[in-house]
GULO-338526 format. One record per residue: x, z, y of N, C-alpha, C, CB in turn; residue in one letter; residue number from 1. Coordinates in Angstrom, 3 decimals. Glycine has a CB too. Layout:
% GULO-338526
+----------+----------+----------+----------+----------+----------+----------+----------+----------+----------+----------+----------+------+-----+
!      n.u !      n.w !      n.v !     ca.u !     ca.w !     ca.v !      c.u !      c.w !      c.v !     cb.u !     cb.w !     cb.v ! rest !  nr !
+----------+----------+----------+----------+----------+----------+----------+----------+----------+----------+----------+----------+------+-----+
!        X !        Z !        Y !        X !        Z !        Y !        X !        Z !        Y !        X !        Z !        Y !    a ! NUM !
...
+----------+----------+----------+----------+----------+----------+----------+----------+----------+----------+----------+----------+------+-----+
This chain:
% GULO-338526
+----------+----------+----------+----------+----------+----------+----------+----------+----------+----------+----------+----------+------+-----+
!      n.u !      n.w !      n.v !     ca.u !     ca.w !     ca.v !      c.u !      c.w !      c.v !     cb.u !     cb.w !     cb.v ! rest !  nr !
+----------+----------+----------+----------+----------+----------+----------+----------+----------+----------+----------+----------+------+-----+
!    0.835 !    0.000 !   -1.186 !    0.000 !    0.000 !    0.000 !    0.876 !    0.000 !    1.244 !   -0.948 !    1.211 !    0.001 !    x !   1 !
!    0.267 !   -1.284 !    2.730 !    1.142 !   -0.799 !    3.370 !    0.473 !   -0.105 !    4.507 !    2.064 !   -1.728 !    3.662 !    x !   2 !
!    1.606 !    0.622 !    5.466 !    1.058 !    1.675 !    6.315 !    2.052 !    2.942 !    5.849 !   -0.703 !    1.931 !    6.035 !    x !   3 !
!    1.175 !    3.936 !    7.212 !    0.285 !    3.504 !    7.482 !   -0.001 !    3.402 !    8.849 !   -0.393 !    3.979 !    6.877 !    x !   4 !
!   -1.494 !    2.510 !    9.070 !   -1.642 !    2.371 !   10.299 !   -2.925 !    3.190 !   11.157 !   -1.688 !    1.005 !   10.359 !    x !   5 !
!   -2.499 !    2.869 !   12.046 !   -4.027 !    3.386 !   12.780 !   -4.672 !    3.019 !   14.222 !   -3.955 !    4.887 !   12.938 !    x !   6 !
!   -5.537 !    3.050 !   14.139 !   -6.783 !    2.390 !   14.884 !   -7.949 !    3.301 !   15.679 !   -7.563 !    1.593 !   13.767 !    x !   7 !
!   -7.602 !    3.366 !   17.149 !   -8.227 !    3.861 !   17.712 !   -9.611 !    3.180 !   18.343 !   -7.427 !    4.288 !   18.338 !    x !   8 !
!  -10.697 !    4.322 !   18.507 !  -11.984 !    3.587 !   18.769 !  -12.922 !    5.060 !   19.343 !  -12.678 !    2.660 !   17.102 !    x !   9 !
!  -14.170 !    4.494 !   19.349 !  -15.079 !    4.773 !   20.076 !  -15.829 !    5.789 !   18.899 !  -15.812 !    3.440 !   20.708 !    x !  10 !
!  -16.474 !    7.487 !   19.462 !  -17.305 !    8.025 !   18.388 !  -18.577 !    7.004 !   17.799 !  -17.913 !    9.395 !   18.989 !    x !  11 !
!  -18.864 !    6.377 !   18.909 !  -20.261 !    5.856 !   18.736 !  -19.551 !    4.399 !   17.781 !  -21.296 !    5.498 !   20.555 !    x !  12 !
!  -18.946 !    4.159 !   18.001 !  -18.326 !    2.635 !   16.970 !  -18.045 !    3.290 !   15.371 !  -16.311 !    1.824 !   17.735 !    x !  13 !
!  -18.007 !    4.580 !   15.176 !  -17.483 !    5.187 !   13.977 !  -18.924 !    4.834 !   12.939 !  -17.018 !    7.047 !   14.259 !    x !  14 !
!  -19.990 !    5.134 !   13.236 !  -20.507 !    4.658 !   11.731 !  -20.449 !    3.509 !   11.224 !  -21.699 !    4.805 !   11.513 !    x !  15 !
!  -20.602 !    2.229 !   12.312 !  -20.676 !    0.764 !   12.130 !  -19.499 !    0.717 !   11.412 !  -20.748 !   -0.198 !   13.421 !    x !  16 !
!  -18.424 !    0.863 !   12.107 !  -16.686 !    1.281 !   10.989 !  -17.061 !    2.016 !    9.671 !  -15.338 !    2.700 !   11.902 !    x !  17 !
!  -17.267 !    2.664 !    9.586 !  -17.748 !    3.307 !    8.287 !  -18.795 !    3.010 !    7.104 !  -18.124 !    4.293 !    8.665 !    x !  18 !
!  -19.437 !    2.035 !    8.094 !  -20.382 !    0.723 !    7.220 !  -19.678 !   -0.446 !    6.933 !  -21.677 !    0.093 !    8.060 !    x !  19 !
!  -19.313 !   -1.304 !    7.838 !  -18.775 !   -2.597 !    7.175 !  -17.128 !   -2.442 !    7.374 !  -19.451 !   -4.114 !    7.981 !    x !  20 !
!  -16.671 !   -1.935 !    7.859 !  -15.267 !   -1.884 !    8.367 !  -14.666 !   -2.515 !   10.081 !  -14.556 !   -2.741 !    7.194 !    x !  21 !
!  -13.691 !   -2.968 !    9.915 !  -13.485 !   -3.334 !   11.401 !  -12.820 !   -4.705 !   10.954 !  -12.445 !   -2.172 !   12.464 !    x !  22 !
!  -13.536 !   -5.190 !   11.995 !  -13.883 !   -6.681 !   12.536 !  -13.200 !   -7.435 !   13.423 !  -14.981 !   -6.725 !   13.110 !    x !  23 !
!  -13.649 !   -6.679 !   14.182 !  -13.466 !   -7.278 !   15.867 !  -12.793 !   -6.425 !   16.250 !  -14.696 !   -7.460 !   16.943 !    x !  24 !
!  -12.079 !   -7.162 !   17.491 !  -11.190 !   -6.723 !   18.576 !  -10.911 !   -7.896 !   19.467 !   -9.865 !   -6.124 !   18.030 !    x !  25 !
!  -10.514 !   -7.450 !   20.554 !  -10.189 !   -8.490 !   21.396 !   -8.648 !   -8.922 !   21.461 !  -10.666 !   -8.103 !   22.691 !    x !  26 !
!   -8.118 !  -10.277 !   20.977 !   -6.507 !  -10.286 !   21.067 !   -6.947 !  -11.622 !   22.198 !   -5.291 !  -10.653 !   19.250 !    x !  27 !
!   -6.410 !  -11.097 !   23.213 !   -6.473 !  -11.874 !   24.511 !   -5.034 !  -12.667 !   24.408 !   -6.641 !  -10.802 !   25.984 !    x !  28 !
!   -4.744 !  -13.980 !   24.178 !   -3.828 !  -15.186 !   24.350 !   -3.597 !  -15.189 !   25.518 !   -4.253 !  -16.469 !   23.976 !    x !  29 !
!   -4.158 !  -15.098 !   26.234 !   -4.042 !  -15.637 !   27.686 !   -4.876 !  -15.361 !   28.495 !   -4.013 !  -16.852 !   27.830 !    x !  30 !
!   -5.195 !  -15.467 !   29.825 !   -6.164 !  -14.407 !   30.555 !   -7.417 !  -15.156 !   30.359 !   -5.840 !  -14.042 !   32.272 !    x !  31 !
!   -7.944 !  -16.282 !   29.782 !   -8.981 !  -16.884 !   29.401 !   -9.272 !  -17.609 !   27.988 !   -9.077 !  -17.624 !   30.285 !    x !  32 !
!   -8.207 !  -17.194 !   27.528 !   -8.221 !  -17.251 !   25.547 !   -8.276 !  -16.108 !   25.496 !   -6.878 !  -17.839 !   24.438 !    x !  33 !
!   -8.287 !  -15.925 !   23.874 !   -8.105 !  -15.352 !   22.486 !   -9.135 !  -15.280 !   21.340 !   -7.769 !  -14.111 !   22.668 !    x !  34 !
!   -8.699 !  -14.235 !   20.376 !  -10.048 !  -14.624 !   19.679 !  -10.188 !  -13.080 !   19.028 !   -9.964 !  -16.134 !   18.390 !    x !  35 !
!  -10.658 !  -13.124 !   18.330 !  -11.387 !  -11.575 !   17.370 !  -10.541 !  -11.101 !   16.521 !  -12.761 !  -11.785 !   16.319 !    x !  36 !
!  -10.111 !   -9.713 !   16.399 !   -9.305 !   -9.170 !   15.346 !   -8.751 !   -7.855 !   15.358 !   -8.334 !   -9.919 !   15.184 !    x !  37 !
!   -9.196 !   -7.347 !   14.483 !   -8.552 !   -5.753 !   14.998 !   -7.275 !   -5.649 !   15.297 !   -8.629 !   -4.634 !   13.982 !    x !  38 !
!   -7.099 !   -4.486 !   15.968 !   -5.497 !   -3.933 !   16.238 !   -5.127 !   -2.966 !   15.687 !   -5.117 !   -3.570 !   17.473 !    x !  39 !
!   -4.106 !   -2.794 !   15.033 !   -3.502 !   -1.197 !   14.527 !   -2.154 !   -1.155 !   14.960 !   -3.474 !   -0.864 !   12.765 !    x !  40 !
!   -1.836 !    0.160 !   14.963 !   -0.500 !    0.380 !   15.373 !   -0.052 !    1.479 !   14.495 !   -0.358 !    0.702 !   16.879 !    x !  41 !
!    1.599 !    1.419 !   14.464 !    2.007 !    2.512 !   13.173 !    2.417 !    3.478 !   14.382 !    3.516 !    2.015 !   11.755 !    x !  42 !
!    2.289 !    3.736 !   15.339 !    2.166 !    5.003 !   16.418 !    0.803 !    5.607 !   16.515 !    2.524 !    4.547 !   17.940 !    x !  43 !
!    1.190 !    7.269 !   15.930 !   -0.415 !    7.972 !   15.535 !   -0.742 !    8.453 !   17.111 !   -0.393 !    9.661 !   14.143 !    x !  44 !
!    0.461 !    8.385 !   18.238 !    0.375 !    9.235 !   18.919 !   -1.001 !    9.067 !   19.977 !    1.662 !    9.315 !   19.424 !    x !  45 !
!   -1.741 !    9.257 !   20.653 !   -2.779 !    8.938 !   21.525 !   -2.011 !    8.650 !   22.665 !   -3.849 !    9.994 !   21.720 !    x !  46 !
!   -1.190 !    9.591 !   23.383 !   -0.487 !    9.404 !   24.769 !    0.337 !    8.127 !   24.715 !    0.504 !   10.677 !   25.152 !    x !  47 !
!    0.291 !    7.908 !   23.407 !    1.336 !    6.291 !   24.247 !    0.667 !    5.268 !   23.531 !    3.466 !    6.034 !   23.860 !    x !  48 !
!   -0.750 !    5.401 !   23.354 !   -2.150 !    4.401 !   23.561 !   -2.309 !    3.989 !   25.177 !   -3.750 !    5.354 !   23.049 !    x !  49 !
!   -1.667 !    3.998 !   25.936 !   -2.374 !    4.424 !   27.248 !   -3.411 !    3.526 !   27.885 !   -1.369 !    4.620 !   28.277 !    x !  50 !
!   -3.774 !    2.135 !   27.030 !   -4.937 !    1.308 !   27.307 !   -6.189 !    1.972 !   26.992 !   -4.877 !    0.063 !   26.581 !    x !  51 !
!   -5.894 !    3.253 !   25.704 !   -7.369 !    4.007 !   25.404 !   -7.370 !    5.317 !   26.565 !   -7.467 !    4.725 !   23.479 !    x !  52 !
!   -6.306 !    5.820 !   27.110 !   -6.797 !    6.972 !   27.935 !   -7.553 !    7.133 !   28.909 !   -6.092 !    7.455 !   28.338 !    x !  53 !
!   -8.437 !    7.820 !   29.000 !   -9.482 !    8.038 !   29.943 !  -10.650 !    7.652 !   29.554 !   -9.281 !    7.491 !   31.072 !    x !  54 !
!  -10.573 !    6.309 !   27.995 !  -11.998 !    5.908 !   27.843 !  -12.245 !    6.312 !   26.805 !  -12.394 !    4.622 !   27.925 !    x !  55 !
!  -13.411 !    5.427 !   25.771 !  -14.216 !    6.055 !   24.826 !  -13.253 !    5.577 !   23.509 !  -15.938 !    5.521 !   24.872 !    x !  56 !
!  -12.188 !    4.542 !   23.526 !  -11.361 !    4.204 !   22.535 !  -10.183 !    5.403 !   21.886 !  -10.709 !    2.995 !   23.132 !    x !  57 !
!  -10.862 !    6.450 !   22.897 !   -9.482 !    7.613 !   22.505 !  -10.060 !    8.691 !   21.730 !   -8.665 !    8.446 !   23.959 !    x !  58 !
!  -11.495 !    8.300 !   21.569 !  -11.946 !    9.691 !   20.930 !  -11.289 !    9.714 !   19.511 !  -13.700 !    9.852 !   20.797 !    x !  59 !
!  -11.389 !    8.889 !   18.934 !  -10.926 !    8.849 !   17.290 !   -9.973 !    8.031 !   17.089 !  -11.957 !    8.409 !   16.268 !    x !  60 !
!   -9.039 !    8.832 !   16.126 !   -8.075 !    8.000 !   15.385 !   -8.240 !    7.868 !   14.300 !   -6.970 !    8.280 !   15.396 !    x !  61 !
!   -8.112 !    6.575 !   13.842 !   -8.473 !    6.472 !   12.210 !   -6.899 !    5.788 !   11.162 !  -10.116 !    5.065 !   12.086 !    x !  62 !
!   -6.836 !    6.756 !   10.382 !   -5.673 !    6.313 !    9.559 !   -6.051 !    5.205 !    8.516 !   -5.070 !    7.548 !    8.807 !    x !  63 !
!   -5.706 !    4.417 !    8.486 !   -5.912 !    2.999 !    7.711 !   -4.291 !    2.832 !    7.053 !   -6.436 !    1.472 !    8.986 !    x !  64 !
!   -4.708 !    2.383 !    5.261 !   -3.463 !    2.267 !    4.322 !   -4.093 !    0.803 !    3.797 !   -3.182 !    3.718 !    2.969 !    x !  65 !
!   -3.488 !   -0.232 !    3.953 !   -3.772 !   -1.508 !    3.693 !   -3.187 !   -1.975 !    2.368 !   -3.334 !   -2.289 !    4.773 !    x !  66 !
!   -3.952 !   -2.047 !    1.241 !   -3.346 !   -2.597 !   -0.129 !   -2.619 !   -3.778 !   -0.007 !   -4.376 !   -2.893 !   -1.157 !    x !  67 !
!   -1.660 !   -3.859 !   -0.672 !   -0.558 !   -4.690 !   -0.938 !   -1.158 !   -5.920 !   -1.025 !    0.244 !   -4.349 !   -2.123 !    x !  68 !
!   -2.076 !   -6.618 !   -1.861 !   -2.172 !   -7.699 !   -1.563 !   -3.064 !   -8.218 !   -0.527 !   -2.305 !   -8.129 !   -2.486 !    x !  69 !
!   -3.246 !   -7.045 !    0.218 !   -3.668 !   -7.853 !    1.359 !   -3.021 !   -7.360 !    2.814 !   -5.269 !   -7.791 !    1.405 !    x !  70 !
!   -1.807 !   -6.986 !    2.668 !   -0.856 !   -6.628 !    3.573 !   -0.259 !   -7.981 !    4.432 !    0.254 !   -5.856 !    2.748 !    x !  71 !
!   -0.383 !   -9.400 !    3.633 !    0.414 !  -10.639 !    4.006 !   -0.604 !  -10.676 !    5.562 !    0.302 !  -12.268 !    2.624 !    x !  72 !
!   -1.976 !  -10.200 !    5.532 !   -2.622 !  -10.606 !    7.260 !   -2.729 !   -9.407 !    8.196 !   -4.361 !  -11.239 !    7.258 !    x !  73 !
!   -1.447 !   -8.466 !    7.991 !   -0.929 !   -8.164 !    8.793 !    0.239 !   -8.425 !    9.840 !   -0.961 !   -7.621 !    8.399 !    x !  74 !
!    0.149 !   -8.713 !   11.085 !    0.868 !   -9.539 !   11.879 !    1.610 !   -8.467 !   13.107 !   -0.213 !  -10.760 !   12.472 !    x !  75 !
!    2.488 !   -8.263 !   12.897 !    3.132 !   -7.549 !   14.061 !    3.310 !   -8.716 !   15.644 !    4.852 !   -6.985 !   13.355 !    x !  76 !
!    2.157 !   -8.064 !   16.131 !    1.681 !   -8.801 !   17.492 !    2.865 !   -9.653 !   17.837 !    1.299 !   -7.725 !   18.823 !    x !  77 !
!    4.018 !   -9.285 !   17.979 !    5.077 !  -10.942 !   18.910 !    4.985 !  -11.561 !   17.990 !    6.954 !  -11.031 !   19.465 !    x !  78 !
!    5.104 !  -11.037 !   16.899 !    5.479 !  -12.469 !   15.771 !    4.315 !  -13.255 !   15.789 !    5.789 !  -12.097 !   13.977 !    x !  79 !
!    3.113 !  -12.841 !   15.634 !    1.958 !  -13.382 !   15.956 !    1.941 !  -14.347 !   17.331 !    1.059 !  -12.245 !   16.040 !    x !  80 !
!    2.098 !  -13.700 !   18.153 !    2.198 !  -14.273 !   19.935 !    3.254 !  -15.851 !   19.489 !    3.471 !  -12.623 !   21.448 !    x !  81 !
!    4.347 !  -15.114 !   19.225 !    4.885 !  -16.590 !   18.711 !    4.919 !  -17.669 !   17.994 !    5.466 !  -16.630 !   18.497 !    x !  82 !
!    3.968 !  -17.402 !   17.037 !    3.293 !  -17.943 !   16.004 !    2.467 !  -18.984 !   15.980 !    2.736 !  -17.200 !   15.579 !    x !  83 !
!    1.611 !  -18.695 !   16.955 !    0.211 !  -19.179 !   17.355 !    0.328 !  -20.563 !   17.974 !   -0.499 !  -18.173 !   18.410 !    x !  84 !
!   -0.383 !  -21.850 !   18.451 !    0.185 !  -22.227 !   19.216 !   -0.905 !  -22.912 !   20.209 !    1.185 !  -22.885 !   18.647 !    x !  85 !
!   -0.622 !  -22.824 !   21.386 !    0.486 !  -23.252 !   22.301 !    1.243 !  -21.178 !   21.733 !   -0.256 !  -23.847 !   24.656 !    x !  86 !
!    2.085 !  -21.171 !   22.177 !    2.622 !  -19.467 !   21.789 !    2.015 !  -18.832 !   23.313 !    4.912 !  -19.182 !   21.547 !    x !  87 !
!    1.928 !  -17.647 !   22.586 !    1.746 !  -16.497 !   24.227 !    2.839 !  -16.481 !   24.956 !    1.525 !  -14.730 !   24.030 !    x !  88 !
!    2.653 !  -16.863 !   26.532 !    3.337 !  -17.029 !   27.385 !    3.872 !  -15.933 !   27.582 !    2.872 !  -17.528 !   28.251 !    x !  89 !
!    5.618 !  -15.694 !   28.073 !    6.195 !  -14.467 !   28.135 !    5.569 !  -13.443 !   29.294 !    7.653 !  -14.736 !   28.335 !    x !  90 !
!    4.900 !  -14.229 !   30.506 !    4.554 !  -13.444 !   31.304 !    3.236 !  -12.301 !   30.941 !    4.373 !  -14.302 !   32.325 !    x !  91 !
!    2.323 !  -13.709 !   30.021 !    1.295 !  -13.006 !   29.300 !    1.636 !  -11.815 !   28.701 !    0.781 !  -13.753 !   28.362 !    x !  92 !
!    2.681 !  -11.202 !   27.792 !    2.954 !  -10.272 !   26.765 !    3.811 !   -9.442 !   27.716 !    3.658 !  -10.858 !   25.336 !    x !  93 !
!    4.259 !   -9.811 !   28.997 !    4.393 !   -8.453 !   29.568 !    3.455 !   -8.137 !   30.750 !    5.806 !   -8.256 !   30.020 !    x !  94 !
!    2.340 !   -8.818 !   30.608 !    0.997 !   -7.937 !   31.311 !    0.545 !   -6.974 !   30.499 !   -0.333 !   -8.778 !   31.628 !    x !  95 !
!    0.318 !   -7.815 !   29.673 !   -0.198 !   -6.756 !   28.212 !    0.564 !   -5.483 !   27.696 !   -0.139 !   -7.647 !   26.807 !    x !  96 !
!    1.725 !   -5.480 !   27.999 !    2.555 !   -4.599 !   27.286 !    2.655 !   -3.458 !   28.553 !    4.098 !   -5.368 !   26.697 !    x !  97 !
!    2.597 !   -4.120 !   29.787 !    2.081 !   -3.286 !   30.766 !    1.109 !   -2.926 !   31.097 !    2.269 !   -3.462 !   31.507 !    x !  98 !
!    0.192 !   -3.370 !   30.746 !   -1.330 !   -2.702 !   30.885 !   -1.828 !   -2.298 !   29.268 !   -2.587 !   -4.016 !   31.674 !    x !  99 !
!   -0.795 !   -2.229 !   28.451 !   -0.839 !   -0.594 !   27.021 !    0.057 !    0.458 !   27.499 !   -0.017 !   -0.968 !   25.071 !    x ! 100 !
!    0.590 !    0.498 !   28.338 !    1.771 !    1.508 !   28.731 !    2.891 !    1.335 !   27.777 !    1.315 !    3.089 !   28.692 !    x ! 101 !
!    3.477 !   -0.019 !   27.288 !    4.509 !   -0.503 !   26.800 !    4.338 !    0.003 !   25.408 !    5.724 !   -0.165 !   27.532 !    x ! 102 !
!    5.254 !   -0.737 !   24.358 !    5.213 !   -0.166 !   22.785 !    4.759 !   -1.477 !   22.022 !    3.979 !    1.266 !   22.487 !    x ! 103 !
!    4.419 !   -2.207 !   22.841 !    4.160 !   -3.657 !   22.223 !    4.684 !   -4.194 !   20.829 !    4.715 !   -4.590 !   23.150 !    x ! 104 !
!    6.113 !   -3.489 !   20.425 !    6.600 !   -3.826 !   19.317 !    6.368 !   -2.769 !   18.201 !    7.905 !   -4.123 !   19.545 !    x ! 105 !
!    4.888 !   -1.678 !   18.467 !    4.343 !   -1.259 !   17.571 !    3.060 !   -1.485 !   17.410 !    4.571 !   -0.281 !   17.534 !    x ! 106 !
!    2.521 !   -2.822 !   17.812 !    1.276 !   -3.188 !   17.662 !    1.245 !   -4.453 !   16.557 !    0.711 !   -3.512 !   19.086 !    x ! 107 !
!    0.150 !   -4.278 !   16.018 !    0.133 !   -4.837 !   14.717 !   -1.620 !   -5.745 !   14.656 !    0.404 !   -3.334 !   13.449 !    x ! 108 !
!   -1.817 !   -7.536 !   14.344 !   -3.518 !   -7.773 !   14.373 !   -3.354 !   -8.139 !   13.246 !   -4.411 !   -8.823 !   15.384 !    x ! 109 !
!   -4.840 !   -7.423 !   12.475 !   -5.201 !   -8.198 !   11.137 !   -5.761 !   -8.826 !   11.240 !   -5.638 !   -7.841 !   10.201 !    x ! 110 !
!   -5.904 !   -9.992 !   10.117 !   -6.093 !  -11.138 !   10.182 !   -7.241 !  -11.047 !    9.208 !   -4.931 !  -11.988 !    9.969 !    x ! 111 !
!   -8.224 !  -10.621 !    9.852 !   -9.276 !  -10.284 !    8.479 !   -9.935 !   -9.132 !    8.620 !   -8.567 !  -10.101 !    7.046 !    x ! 112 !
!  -10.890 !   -8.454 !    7.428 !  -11.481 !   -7.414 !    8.060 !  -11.146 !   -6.153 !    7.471 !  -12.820 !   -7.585 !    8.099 !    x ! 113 !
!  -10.479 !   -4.883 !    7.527 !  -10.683 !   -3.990 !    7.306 !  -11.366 !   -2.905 !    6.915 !  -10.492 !   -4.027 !    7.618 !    x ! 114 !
!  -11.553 !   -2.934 !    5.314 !  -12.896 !   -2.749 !    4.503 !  -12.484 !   -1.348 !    4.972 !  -13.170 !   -3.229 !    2.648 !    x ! 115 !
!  -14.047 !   -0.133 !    4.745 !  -13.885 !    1.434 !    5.038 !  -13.534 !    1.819 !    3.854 !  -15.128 !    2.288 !    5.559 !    x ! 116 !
!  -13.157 !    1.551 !    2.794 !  -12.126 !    1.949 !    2.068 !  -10.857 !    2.234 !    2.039 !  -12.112 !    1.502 !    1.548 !    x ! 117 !
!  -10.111 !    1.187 !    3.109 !   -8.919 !    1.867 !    3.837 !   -8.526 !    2.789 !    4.211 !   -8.698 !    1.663 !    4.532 !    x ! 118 !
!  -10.164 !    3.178 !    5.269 !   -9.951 !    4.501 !    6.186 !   -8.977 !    5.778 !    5.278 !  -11.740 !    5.196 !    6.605 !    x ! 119 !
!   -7.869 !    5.971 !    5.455 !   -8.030 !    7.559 !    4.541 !   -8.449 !    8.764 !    5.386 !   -6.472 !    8.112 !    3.840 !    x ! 120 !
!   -8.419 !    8.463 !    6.904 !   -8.770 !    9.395 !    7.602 !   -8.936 !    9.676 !    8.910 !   -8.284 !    9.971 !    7.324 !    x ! 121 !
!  -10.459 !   10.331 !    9.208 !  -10.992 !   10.300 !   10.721 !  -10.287 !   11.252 !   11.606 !  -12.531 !   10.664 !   10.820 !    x ! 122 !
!  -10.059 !   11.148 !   12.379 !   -9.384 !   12.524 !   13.315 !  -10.341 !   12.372 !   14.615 !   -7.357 !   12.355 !   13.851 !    x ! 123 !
!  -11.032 !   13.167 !   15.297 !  -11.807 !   13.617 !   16.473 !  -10.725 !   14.058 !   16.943 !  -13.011 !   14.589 !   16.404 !    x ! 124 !
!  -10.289 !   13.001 !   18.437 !   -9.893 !   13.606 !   19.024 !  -10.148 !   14.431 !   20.648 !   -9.240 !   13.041 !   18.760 !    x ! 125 !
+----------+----------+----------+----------+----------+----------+----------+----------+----------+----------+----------+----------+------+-----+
C-alpha cells in the first residue's frame, strides 16, 4: 500500500466521502483551465495547508493508504504539471505554490477516485 496520504476537507463533505469516496477537486492548469481530481499530500500537518486555513477545508483530516495496484494514478503534482500538455506554465505553479503557503513538492492528484475504503482515518480538527 502506498502512503500514507491525506486529504483535507469540509465536516459537511465527510458523509458524501464516506459514501462514494473522493472525486473531485479542483486542479487549476491555468487561471482558466483544469479539470477534476482529488489532492492529497504526505504532510499531515494543517499549518502548512495554508490554502485550508481559516476555511471549512481545515476541519478534517483524512488519512488515505492507496493499494498498490492502484498507486500508478498517483501523480506528484510537478510531475503531473509537466506532464500534461500544453505543461503548467512556471509562473502558473508559483501562484499556486504561493497561494498554498509553498510545499508544492508535497502535493500529490489522483487520477481516479478514492474509494472510502482507503480512509483509515478521520481526525476532527
Amino acid at each position: 500500500m502506498a502512503g500514507p496520504y491525506y486529504h483535507f476537507t469540509s465536516a459537511d463533505n465527510l458523509p458524501s466521502i464516506q459514501q462514494n469516496g473522493i472525486f473531485r477537486g479542483d486542479v487549476p492548469t491555468s487561471p482558466t483551465s483544469g479539470f477534476q481530481a482529488p489532492w492529497l499530500t504526505d504532510d499531515p500537518s494543517p499549518q502548512h495547508q495554508q490554502w485550508t486555513l481559516g476555511g471549512a477545508k481545515s476541519q478534517v483530516r483524512l488519512t488515505i493508504e492507496i493499494p498498490d495496484e492502484n498507486d500508478d494514478k498517483t501523480w506528484p503534482w510537478l510531475e503531473l504539471a509537466n506532464s500534461i500538455r500544453p505543461p503548467v506554465e512556471d509562473w502558473w505553479l508559483e501562484a499556486l505554490n504561493s497561494a498554498g503557503g509553498g510545499g508544492q513538492e508535497r502535493w500529490y492528484v489522483y487520477l481516479g477516485v478514492i474509494e472510502p475504503e482507503w480512509i483509515i482515518s478521520v481526525e476532527y480538527l
